[in-house]
C-alpha positions in Angstrom: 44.3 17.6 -94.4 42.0 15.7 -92.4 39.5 17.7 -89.7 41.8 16.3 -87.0 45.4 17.9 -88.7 44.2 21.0 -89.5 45.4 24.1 -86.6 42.8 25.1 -84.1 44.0 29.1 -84.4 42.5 28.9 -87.8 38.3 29.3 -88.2 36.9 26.5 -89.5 33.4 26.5 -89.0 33.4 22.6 -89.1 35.3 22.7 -85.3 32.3 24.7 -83.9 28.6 24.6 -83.4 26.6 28.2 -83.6 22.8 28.4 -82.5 20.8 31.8 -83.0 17.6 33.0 -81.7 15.5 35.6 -80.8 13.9 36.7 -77.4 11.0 37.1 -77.5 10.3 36.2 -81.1 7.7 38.2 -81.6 8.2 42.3 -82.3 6.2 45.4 -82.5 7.5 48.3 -84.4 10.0 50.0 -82.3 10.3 46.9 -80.2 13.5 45.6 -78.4 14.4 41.8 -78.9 17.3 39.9 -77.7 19.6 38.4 -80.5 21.6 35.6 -78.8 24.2 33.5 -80.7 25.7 30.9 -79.4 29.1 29.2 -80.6 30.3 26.0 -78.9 33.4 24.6 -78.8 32.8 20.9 -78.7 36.7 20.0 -79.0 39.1 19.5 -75.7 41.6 22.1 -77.1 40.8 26.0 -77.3 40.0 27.7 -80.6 41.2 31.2 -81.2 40.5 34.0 -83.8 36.7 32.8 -84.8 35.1 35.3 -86.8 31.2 35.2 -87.2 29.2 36.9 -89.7 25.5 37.5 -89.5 23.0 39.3 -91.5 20.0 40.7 -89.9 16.5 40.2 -91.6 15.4 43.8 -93.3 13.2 44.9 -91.0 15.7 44.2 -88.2 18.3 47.1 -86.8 21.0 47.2 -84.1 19.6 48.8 -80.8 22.5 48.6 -78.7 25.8 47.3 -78.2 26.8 43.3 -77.6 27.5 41.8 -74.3 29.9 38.9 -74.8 29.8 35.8 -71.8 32.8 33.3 -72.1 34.1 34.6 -75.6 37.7 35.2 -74.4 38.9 38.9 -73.7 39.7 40.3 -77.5 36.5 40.2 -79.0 34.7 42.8 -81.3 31.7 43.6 -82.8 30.9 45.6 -85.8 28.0 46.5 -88.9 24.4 47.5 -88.4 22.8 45.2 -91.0 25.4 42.2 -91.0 27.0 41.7 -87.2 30.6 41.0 -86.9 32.3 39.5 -84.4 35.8 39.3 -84.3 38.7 37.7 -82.5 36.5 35.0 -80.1 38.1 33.0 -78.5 36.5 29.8 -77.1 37.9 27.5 -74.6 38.1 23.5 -74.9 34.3 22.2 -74.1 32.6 25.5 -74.1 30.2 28.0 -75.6 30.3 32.0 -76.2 27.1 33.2 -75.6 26.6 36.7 -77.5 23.3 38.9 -76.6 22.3 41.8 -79.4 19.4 44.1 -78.5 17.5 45.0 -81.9 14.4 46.4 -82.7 12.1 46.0 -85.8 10.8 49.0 -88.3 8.0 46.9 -88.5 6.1 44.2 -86.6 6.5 40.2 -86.8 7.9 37.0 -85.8 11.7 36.3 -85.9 13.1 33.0 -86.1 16.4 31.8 -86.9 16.9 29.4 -90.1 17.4 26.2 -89.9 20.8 25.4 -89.1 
């Protein structure tokens, strides 16, 4: 199947775009920083049931809970170490935006990978 034939229910991480940063980069030990990932939907039609996976640098620790803008009502998140987020769903033209407070056990500079 071609990108264009295959159903938008199913995750394909071809059909969206996901960004990742943190705010503000830098930490001290103990520190809060803002996680924010954000998947966009580039396609007119919605996308349901995207699953993301991400794994937190080392040093880096869960320090609250997710707050989810425009990711559809049925969403989760679980994992300390490796965030999971479940059952987004993401409307034609648009992007979930995901915040995560974490906090470092030591200090430094965070910075996504390149994508």
């Amino acid at each position: 199947l071609d990108r264009g034939e295959r159903p938008l229910n199913a995750f394909d991480p071809d059909l969206v775009d996901i960004t990742k940063d943190f705010v503000p980069s830098s930490i001290t030990t103990g520190g809060i920083s803002t996680l924010t990932l954000n998947i966009t939907n580039p396609n007119g039609v919605e996308i349901t049931g995207v699953n993301v996976s991400d794994p937190l640098p080392v040093q880096i620790s869960l320090a609250g809970a997710a707050t989810f803008y425009n990711c559809g009502s049925t969403r989760t998140m679980t994992g300390t170490t490796t965030l999971s987020f479940t059952d987004i769903t993401l409307a034609a033209n648009s992007t979930c935006t995901i915040k995560v407070p974490v906090s470092s056990s030591s200090p430094g500079s965070w910075t996504p990978p390149p994508s």
